[in-house]
VOLODO-622719 format. One line per 5 residues: for each residue z, x, y of C-alpha. Coordinates in steps of 0.02 Angstrom, whole numbers, plus 32768, in hexadecimal, padded with zeros to 4 digits. Each point is the difference from the previous one (the first is absolute). Layout:
N
Z/X/Y; ...
END
This chain:
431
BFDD/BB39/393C; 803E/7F58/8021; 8091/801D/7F96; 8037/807D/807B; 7FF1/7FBD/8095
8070/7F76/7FBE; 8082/8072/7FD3; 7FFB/805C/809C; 7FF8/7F6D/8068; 80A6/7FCD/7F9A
8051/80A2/802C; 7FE3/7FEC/80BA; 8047/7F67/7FEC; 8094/8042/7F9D; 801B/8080/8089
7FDB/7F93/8090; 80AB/7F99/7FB9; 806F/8083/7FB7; 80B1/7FEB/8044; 803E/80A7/7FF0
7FE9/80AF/8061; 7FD6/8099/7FB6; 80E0/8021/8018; 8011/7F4D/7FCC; 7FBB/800F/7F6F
8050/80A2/7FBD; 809F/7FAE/8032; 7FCC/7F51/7F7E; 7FB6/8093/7F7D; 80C3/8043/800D
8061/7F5E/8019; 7F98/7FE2/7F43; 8034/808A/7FAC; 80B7/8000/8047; 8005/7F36/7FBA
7FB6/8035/7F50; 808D/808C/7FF1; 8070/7F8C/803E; 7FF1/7F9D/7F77; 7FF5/8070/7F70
80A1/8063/8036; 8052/7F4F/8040; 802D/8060/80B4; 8034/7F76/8078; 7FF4/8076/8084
7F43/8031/7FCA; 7FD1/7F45/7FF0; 804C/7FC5/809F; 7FB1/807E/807F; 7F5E/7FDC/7FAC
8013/7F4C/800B; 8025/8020/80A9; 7F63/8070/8019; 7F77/7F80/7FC6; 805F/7F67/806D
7FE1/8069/809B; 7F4A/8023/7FD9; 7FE7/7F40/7FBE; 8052/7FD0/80A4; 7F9E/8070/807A
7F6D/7FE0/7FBB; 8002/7F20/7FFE; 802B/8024/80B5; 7F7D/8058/8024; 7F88/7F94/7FBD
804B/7F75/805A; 7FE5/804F/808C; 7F40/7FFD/7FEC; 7FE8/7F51/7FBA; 7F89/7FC9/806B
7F8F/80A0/803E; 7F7D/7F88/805F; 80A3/7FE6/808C; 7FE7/80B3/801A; 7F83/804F/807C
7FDB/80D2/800E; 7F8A/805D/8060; 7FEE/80AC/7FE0; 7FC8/8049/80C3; 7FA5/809E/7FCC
7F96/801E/8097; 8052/8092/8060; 7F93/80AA/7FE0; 8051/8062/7F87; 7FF9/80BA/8024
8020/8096/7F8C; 80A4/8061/800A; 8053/7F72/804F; 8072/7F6F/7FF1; 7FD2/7F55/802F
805E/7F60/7FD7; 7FB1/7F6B/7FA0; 8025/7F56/801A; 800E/7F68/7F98; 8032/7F69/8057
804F/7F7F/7F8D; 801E/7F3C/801A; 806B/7F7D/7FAF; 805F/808C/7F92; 80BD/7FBE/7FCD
805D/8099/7FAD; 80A6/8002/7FB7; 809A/8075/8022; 7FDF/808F/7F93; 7F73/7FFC/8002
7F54/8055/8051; 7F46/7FFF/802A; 7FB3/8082/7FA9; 7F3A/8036/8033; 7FAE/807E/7F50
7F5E/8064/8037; 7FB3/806D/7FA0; 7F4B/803C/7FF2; 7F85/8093/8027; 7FE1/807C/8090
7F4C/8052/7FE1; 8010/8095/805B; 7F5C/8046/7FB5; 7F72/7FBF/7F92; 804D/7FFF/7F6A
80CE/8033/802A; 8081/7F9A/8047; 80AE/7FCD/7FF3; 806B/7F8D/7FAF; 8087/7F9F/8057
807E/7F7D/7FCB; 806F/7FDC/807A; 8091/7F70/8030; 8040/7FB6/809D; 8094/7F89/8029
8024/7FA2/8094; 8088/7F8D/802D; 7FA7/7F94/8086; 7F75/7FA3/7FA6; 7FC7/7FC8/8083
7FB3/80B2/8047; 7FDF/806E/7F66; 7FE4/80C2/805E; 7FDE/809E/7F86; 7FC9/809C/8033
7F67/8052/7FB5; 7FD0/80BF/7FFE; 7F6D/805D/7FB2; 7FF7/80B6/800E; 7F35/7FF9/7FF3
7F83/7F8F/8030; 7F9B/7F91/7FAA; 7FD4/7F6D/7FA7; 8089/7F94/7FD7; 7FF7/7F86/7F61
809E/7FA0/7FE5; 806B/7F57/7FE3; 809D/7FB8/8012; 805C/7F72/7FD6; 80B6/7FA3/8047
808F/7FF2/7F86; 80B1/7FD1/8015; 8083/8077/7FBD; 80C0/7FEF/7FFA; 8062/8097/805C
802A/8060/7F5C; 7F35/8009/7FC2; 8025/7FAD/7F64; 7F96/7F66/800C; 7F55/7FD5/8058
7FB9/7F39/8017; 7F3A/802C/802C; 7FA8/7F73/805E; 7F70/8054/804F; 7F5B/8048/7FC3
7FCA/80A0/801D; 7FB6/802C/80BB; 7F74/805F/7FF2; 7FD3/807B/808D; 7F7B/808B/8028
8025/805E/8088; 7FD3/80B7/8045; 8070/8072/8045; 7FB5/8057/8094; 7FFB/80E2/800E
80AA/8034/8057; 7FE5/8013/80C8; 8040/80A4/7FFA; 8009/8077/80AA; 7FEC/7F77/8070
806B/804F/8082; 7F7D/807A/802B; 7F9B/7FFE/808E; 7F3F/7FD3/7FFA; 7FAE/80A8/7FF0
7F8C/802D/8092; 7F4E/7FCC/7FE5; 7F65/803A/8069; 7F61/7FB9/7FC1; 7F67/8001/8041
7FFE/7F81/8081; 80BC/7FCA/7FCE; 8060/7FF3/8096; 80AF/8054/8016; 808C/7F93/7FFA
8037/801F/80AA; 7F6E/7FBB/806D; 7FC5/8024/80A1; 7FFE/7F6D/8077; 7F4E/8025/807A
7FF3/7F77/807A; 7F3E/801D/800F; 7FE1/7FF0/7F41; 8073/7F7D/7FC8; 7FF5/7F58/8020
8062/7F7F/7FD3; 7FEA/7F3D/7FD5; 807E/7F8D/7FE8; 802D/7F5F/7F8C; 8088/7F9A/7FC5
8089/805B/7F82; 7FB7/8000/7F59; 806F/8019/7F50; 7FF1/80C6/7FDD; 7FEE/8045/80B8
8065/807A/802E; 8095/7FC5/8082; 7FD4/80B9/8074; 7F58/7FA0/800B; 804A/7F71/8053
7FE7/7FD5/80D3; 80B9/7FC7/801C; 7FD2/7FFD/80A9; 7F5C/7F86/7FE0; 8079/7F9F/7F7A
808A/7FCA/807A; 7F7C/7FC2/808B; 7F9D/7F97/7F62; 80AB/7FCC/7FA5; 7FA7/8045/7F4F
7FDA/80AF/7FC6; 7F62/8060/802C; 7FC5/8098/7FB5; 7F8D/8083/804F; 7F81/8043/7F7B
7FB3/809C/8014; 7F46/8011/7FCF; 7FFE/80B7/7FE1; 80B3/7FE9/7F94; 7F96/7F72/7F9E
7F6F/8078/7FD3; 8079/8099/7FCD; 802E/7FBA/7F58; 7FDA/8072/7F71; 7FF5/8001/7F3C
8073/809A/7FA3; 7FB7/8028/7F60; 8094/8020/7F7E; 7FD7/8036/7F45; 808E/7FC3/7F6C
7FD5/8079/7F7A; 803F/7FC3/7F5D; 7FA7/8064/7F8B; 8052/805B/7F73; 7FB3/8033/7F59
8012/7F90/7F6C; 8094/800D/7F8B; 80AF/7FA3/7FEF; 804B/800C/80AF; 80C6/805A/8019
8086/7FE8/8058; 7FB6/8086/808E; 7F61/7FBC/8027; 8032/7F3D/8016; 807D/802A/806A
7F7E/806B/8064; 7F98/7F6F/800B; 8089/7F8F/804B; 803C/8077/8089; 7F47/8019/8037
7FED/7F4A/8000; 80A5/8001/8072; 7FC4/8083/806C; 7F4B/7FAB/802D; 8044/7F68/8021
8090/8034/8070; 7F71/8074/8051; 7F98/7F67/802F; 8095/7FA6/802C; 802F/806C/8084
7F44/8031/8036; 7FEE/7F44/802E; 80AD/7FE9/8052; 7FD0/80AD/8070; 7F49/7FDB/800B
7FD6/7F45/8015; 7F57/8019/8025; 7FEB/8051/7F55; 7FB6/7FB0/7F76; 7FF6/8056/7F38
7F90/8007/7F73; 8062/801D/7F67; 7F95/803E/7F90; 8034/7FF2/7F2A; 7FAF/8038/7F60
7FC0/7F52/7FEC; 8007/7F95/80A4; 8010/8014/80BF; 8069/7F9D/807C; 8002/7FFE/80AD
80A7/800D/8060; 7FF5/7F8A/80AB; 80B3/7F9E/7FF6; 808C/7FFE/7FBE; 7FCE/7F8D/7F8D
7F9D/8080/7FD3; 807B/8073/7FD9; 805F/7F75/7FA5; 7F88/7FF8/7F91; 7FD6/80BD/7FD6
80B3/8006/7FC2; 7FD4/7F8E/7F6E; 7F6C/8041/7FD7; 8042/80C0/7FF8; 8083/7FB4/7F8E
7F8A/7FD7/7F88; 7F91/80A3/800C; 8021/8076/7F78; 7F92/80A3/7FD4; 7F4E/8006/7FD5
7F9F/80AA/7FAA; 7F58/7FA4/802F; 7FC0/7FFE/809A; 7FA9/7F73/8041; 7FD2/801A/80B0
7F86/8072/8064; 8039/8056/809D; 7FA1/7FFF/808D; 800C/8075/808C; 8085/7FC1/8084
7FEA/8056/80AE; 80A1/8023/805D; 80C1/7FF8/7FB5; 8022/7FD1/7F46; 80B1/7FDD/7FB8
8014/8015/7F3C; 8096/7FE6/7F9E; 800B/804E/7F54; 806D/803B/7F77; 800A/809D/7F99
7F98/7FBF/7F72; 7F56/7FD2/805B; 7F7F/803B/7FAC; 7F87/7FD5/8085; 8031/8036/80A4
7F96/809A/8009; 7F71/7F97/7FE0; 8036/7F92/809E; 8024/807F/806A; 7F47/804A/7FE2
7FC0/7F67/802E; 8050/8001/80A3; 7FE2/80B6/804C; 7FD7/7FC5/809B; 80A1/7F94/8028
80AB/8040/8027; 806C/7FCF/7F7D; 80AE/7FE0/8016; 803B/8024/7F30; 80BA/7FA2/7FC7
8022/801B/7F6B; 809B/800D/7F85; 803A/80AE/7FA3; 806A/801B/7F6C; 80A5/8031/8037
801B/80BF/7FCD; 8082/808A/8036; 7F62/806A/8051; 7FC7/7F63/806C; 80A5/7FD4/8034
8014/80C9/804C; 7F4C/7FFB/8038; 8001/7F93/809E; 8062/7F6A/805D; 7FA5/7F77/7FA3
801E/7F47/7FE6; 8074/7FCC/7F5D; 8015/7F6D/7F8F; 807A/7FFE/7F79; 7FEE/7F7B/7F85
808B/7FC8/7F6C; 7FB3/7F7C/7F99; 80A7/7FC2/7FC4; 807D/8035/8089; 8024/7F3A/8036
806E/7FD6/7F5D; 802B/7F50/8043; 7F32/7FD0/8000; 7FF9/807B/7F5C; 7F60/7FD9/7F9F
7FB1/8022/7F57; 7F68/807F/8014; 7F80/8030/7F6D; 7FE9/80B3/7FBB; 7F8D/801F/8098
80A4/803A/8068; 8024/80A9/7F84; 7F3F/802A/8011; 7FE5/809D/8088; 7F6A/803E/803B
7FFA/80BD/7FBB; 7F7B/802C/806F; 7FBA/7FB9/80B7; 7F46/7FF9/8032; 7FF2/8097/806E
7FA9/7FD7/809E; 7F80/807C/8028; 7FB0/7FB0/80B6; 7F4E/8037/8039; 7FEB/803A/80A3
7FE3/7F91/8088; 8013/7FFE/80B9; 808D/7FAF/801C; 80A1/7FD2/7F96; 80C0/7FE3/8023
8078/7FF4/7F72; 8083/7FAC/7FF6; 808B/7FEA/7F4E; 80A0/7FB8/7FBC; 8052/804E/7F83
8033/7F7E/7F78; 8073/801C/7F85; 800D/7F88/7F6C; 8093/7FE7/7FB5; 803E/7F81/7F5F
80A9/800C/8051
END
């Protein structure tokens, strides 16, 4: 066992110095065997270009290792805080100090690593950016899927043809999740009448409301401010209602990611992302529309509750790591009023839920396969998906993208008081 770690530890270190690209070095294989039949068949021609061949390489590659001499004179950061959303570009930045690079020559950034879409599929990726200003590295990301993120990357120097490389760097790890797609965000808050939820538009009644008022806090609202009060005082005031104050109120939302066991396809991950997309751009505009309005997001295996949008911040990550479950690990309990559940096509336990809940009105979103007879049936909602459409950000997916689902769980819902329904078609495609 020892043995092998040696030898792989003096492979990485082999690697970690090779001169040569992957074009580089089919151009010294050739330059090799154009100098060996140079010499049998005594071609001057033959001998000279290879000659010529192997001086270029030996020539671009001692100046690239010139070039990185003295790596602790060289100072990187690799700024991966912006949020990262599915189905979306975003630009990375490295920012790079004390870097001195030739004519000819380029700053070349390698990542490559894994996107875990699911429990057990993913993608590969191996990609390569350039930039001529060292001193602010940009590259654009893009993931068509959400998820967990596992990769690395390391700084080389390259010359403009690709033939050699001088690495000086080690590899940057990084772990990062890439949050559901905000998808429909352009829609309008739907309208929501709970019990004791006020409308949106409300009613002023100068013998029930009563204000008080304080100095401008972070967070209050600027229709809430007294400009007339502010300019006699020389500082913002507020006026706070008490009857606004006591009018906040808790949505209940269920994220149904249940789905029986077995490998998952193409179909049903890409179910799972757009429902993701479609809760979260839900809650989004439910708290941009209704302030007041506070969620309880409610999971297979946790809950979270939805004040800020910190809050919502942090949802994102977590539904990018949330992948099916076929056990169930919670108990419902009877919620009085409006409930909001988001679900796919392959949840096994939705009847179940909606039994539970037989005295709420339940507002139902859920996700459809795409089919010629529910495209004719009504108006609806659509979300067409091609996995590899983006060539330029072109990935390496497992066998999980030529799995389809044959057949969908058919929803058969109980009766109940109460229920709206609402679907988006999504269509899945590999391109």
């Amino acid at each position: 066992m020892q043995t092998r770690n040696t030898f792989v530890q003096i492979l990485q270190r082999m690697l970690y110095y090779y001169p040569l690209t992957l074009t580089g070095s089919i151009l010294f294989v050739f330059a090799l065997l154009l100098l060996y039949d140079a010499l049998l068949s005594l071609n001057p021609f033959s001998f000279i270009l290879a000659i010529f061949a192997l001086t270029v390489l030996f020539v671009l590659g001692i100046l690239n290792r010139i070039q990185v001499l003295h790596p602790q004179e060289m100072t990187y950061e690799w700024d991966s805080a912006e949020a990262l959303y599915a189905g979306k570009e975003y630009h990375q930045r490295i920012y790079c100090e004390g870097f001195r690079i030739l004519p000819f020559f380029r700053l070349h950034f390698l990542l490559s690593g894994r996107l875990f879409v699911a429990e057990k599929e993913s993608f590969l990726f191996i990609r390569e950016f350039s930039s001529p200003e060292p001193e602010r590295f940009e590259f654009p990301l893009y993931f068509p899927l959400c998820g967990s993120l596992k990769t690395s990357g390391f700084l080389c120097i390259k010359d403009i043809f690709g033939l050699t490389r001088a690495r000086f760097t080690p590899a940057i790890p990084r772990t990062l999740t890439i949050r559901p797609p905000v998808i429909l965000h352009e829609e309008q808050a739907p309208a929501v009448t709970m019990d004791g939820m006020e409308d949106t538009a409300r009613k002023k009644d100068t013998n029930e409301e009563r204000y008080y008022q304080r100095e401008y806090m972070a967070g209050d609202k600027l229709r809430d401010i007294n400009w007339k009060v502010s300019g006699r005082l020389s500082t913002l005031i507020t006026k706070v209602s008490h009857i606004t104050q006591e009018k906040t109120r808790l949505l209940t939302i269920f994220f149904q990611n249940y789905r029986k066991p077995g490998p998952e396809s193409l179909d049903s991950i890409v179910h799972l992302n757009v429902v993701k997309g479609w809760m979260l751009s839900f809650i989004k505009v439910m708290k941009e529309a209704y302030p007041d309005y506070n969620f309880e997001v409610i999971t297979n295996q946790d809950k979270f509750t939805i004040e800020t949008p910190d809050d919502i911040d942090h949802l994102g990550l977590v539904l990018g790591t949330i992948h099916y479950h076929s056990l169930v690990n919670n108990t419902y309990i009877p919620h009085p009023g409006e409930v909001f559940i988001f679900t796919t096509p392959f949840d096994t336990q939705l009847s179940r839920l909606i039994s539970g809940l037989d005295q709420s009105r339940i507002h139902l979103f859920r996700s459809i396969h795409s089919t010629p007879s529910a495209h004719s049936a009504k108006k609806q909602k659509q979300a067409t998906f091609s996995l590899l459409k983006p060539l330029p950000h072109f990935s390496f997916p497992g066998w999980w993208v030529l799995r389809r689902e044959k057949e969908l769980y058919q929803h058969r819902l109980p009766n109940v008081n109460s229920i709206n329904i609402e679907e988006i078609l999504v269509d899945a495609k590999l391109l």
